[in-house]
C-alpha positions as CSV (number, residue, x, y, z in Angstrom):
1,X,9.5,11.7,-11.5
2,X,7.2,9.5,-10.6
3,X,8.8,6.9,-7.6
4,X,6.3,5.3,-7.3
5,X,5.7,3.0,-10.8
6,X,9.1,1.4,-9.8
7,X,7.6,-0.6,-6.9
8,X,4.2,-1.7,-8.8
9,X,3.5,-4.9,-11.0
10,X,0.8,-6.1,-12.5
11,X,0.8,-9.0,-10.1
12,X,0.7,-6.2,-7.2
13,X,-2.3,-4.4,-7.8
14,X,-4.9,-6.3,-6.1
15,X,-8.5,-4.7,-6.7
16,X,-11.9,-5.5,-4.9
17,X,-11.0,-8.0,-2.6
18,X,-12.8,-7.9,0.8
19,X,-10.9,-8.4,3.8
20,X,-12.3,-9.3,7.6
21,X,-9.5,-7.5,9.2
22,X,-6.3,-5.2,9.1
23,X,-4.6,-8.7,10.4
24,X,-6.3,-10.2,7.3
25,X,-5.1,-7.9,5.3
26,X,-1.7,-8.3,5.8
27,X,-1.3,-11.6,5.6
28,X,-2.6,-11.2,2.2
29,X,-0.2,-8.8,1.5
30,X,2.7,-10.9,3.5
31,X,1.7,-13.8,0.9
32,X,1.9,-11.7,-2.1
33,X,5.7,-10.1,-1.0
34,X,6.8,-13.4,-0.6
35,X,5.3,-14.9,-3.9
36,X,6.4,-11.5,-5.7
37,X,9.7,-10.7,-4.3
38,X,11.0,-14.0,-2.4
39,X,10.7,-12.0,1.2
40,X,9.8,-14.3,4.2
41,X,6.1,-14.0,5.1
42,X,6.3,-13.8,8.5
43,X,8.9,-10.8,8.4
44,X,6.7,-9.3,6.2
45,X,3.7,-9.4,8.4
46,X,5.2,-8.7,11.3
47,X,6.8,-5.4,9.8
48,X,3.4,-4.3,9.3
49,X,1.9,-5.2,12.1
50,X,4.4,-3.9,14.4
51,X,4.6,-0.5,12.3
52,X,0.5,-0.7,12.7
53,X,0.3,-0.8,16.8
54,X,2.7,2.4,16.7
55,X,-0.6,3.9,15.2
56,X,-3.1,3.5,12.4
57,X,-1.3,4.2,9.1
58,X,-4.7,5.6,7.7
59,X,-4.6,9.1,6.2
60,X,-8.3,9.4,6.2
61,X,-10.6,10.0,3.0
62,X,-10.3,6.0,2.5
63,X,-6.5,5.2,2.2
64,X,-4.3,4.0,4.1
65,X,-0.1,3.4,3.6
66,X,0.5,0.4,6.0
67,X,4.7,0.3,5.7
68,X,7.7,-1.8,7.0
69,X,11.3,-2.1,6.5
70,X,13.0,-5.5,5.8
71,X,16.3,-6.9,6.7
72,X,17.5,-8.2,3.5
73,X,15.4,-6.3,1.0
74,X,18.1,-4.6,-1.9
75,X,14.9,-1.7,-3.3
76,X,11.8,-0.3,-2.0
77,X,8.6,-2.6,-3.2
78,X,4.5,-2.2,-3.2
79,X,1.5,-3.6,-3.6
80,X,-1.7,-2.0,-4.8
81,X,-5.6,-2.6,-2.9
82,X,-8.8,-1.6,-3.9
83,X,-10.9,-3.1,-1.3
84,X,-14.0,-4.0,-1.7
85,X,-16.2,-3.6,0.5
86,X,-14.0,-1.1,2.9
87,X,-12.2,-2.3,5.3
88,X,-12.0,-0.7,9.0
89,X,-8.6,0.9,9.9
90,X,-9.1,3.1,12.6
91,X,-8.9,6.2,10.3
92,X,-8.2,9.5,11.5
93,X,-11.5,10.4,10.2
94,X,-13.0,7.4,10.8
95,X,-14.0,5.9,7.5
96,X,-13.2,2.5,6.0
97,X,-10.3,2.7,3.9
98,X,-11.1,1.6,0.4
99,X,-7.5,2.2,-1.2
100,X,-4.7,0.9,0.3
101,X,-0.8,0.8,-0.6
102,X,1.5,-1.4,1.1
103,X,5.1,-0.2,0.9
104,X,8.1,-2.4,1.6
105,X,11.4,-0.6,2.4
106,X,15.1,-1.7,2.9
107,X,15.9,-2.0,6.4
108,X,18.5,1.4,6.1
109,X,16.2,3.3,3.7
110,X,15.4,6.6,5.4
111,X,15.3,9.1,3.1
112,X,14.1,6.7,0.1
113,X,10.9,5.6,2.6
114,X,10.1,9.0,3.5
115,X,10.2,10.1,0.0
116,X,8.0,7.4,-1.2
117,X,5.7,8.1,1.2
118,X,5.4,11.3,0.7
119,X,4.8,11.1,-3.1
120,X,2.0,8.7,-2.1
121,X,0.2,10.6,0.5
122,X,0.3,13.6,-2.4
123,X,-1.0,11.4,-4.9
124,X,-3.3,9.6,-2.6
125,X,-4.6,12.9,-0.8
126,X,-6.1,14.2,-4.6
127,X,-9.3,13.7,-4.7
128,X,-9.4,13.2,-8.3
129,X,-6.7,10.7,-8.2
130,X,-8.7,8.4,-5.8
131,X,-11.6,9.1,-8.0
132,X,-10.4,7.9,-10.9
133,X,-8.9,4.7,-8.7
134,X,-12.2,4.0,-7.3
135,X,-13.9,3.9,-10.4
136,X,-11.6,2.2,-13.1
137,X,-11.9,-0.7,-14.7
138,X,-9.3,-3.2,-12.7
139,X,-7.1,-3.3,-15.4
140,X,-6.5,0.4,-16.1
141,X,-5.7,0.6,-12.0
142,X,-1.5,-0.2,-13.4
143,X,-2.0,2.5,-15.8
144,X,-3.3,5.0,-13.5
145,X,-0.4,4.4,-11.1
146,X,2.1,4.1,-12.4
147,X,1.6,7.1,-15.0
148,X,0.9,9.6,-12.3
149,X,3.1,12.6,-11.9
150,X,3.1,14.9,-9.2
């Protein structure tokens, strides 16, 4: 089962936008929760800023997984970036990250978050997968997610 086509829209997959800065970034992203899904900006950023100075939420290869929980939020939500041109994230490896998914949780959701993230660093970790992400057309990017099975 895919758990990760759940959390995705159309209106969350955000491809080849440039951003200055991880700060940037999530303020995009903090924007887009609260357009989306009602959520508070500010909690929002802050959740994934805070989560961010406990260490770099890069995985290498060009993705990252920035996450937070929320006080208030009923289900587990995302948002989708292909960033154009890659943005710095203190990567294990020390690339740019090109493909990035935020992941919102529920402020109690332990198992659910780690499950999530799991499925997306096995998804995200195929090369193949991040292949085809990097090189579709932006509106297949839905498609691609939200079809995968691991």
């Amino acid at each position: 089962m895919n758990l990760i086509a759940p959390l995705l829209s159309t209106d969350s997959i955000i491809s080849d936008q440039g951003f200055s800065s991880k700060k940037k970034l999530f303020e995009h992203a903090a924007g887009l929760f609260e357009n989306l899904k009602g959520l508070k900006r500010q909690d929002v950023f802050d959740s994934l800023f805070d989560r961010e100075r406990l260490g770099s939420t890069a995985l290498g290869y060009g993705v990252a997984i920035p996450h937070g929980r929320i006080k208030g939020l009923d289900s587990a939500a995302g948002a989708f970036y292909r960033i154009k041109p890659p943005l710095e994230f203190d990567s294990p490896d020390g690339l740019p990250i090109n493909l990035c998914f935020v992941l919102l949780v529920p402020h109690h959701a332990n198992e659910e978050h780690l499950q999530i993230l799991g499925e997306l660093a096995q998804m995200l970790g195929d090369e193949a997968v991040r292949e085809s992400l990097l090189s579709a057309e932006p509106k297949n990017l839905f498609e691609l997610l939200t079809t995968w099975m691991p």
